[in-house]
LOKOLLO-882619 format. One record per residue (C-alpha): residue number from 1; z, x, y. Coordinates in steps of 0.5 Angstrom, whole numbers, plus 2048, in hexadecimal, padded with zeros to 3 digits. Layout:
<recs>
<nr:NUM	w:Z	u:X	v:Y>
...
</recs>
This chain:
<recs>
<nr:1	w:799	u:722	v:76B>
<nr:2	w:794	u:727	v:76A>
<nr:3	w:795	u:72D	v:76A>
<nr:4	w:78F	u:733	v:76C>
<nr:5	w:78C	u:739	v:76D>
<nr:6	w:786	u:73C	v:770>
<nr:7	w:783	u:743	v:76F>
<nr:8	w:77F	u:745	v:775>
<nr:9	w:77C	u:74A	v:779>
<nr:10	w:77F	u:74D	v:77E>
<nr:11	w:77E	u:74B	v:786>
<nr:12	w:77D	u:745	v:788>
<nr:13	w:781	u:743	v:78E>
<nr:14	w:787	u:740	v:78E>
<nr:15	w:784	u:739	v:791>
<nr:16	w:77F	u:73A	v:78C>
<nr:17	w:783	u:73A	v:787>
<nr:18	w:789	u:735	v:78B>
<nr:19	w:783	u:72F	v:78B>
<nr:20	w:781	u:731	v:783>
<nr:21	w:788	u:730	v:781>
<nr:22	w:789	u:72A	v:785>
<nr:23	w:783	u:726	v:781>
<nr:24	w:784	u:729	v:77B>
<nr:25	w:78C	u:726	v:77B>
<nr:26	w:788	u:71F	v:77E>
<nr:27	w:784	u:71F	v:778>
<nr:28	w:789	u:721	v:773>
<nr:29	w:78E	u:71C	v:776>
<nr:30	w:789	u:716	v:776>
<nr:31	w:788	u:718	v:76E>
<nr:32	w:791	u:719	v:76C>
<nr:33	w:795	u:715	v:773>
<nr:34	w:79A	u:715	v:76D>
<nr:35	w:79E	u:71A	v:76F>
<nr:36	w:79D	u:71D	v:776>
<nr:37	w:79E	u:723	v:773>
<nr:38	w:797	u:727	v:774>
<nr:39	w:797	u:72F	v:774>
<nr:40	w:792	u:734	v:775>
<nr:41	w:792	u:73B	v:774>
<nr:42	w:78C	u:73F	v:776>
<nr:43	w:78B	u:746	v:774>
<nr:44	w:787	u:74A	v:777>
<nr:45	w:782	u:750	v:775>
<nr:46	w:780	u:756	v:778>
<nr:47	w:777	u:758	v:776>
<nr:48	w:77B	u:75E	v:771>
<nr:49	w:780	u:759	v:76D>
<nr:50	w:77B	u:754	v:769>
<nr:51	w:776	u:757	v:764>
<nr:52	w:770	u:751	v:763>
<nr:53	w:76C	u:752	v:75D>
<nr:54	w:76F	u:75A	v:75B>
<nr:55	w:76E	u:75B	v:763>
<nr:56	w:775	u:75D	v:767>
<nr:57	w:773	u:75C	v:76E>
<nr:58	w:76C	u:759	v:76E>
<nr:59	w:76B	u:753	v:771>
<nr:60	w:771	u:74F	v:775>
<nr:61	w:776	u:74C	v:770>
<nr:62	w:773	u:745	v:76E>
<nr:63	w:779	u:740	v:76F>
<nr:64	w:77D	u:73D	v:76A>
<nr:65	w:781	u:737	v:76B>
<nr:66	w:786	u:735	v:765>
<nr:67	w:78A	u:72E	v:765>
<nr:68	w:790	u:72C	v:761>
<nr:69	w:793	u:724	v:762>
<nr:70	w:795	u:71F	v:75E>
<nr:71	w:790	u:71B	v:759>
<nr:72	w:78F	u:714	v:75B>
<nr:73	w:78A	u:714	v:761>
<nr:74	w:784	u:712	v:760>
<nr:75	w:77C	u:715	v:75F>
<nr:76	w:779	u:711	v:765>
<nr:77	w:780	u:714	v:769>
<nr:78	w:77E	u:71C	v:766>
<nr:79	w:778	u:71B	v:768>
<nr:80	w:779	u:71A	v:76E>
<nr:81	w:77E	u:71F	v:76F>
<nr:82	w:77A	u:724	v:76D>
<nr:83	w:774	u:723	v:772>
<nr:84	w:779	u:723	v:777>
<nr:85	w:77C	u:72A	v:775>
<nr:86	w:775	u:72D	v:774>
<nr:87	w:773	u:72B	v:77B>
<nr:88	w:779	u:72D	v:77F>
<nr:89	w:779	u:734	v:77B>
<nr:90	w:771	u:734	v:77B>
<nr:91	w:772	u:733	v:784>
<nr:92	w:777	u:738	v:785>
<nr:93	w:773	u:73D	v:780>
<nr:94	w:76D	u:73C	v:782>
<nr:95	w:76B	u:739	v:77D>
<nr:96	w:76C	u:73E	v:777>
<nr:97	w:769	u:73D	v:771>
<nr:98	w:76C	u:73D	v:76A>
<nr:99	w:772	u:739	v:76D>
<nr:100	w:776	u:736	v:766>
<nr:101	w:77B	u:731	v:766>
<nr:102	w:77F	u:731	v:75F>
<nr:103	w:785	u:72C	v:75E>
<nr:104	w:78A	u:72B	v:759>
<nr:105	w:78F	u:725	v:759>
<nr:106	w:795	u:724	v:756>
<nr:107	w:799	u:71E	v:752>
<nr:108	w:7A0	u:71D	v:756>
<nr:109	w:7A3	u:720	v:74F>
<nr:110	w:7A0	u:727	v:751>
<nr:111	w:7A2	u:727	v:759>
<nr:112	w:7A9	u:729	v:75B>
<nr:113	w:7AC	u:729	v:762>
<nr:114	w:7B2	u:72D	v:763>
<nr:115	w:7B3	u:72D	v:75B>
<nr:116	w:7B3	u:726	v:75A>
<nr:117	w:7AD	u:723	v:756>
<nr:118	w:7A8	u:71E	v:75B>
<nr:119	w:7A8	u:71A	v:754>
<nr:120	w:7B0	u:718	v:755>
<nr:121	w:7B0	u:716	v:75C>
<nr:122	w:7AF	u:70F	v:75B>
<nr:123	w:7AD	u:70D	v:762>
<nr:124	w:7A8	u:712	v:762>
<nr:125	w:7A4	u:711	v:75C>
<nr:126	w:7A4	u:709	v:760>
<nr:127	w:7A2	u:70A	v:766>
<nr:128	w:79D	u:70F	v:763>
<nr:129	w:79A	u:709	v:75F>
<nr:130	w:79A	u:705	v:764>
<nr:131	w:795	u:70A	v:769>
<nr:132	w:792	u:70D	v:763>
<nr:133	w:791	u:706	v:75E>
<nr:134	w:793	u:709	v:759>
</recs>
C-alpha cells in the first residue's frame, strides 16, 4: 500500500517515464504485496520552478522520491526496494545526480482509509501479519 511522490525534471518521454513507473511498481510491490494498492504521483518541473542551494533555475531540478507505507517490511526488503527505484529513475533520467529517497512508515493505528482506522479492520492487521512477519 504505499503510497508515493516523485519530483522530476520536465521532459522525458512518455515511454521513458511508462517503463520507470512500471519498475518502480515492481519494486515497491516486491517490498509491500499487501495490499495491492501502490500509487505514484509524479510532479513534474520546469528549470524556472526549483531553486538548489539559493539558485532559482541553475541546473536540472534533482529528483526526490518520497515513500509513505505500512511498518513491518523488512531492511533486506528496503534495500532492495530502494536500488530498484534508483535504477529505474536513474535509466529514465539519464542518471541524474543527488537522487534522494525519503521514507516514512506508518503503524495501522496512524492510517485511515475511507475514514476508518487500518488498526480496526481485523482481517487487515492479519494478512499484513502474515506477508509482513509481524
Amino acid at each position: 500500500m504505499p503510497i508515493a511522490y516523485l519530483d522530476v525534471p520536465q521532459g522525458i518521454q512518455t515511454e521513458k517515464k511508462k517503463k520507470m513507473l512500471k519498475s518502480i511498481y515492481e519494486a515497491l510491490n516486491e517490498a509491500y504485496p499487501f495490499p495491492p494498492d501502490h500509487r505514484v504521483f509524479v510532479t513534474e518541473w520546469p528549470l524556472e520552478g526549483v531553486c538548489q542551494d539559493g539558485q532559482l533555475g541553475s541546473e536540472p531540478p534533482r529528483p526526490v522520491f518520497i515513500i509513505h507505507a505500512p511498518q513491518g517490511v523488512s531492511v533486506e526488503a528496503k534495500r532492495k526496494m530502494m536500488k530498484g527505484i534508483n535504477a529505474a529513475v536513474g535509466e529514465a533520467y539519464n542518471n541524474l545526480p543527488d537522487f534522494m529517497i525519503f521514507m516514512q512508515e506508518y503503524p495501522l493505528e496512524l492510517v485511515a482509509h475511507n475514514g476508518n482506522l487500518h488498526s480496526d479492520n481485523q482481517e487487515r492487521v492479519e494478512e499484513q501479519k502474515k506477508v509482513y512477519g509481524r
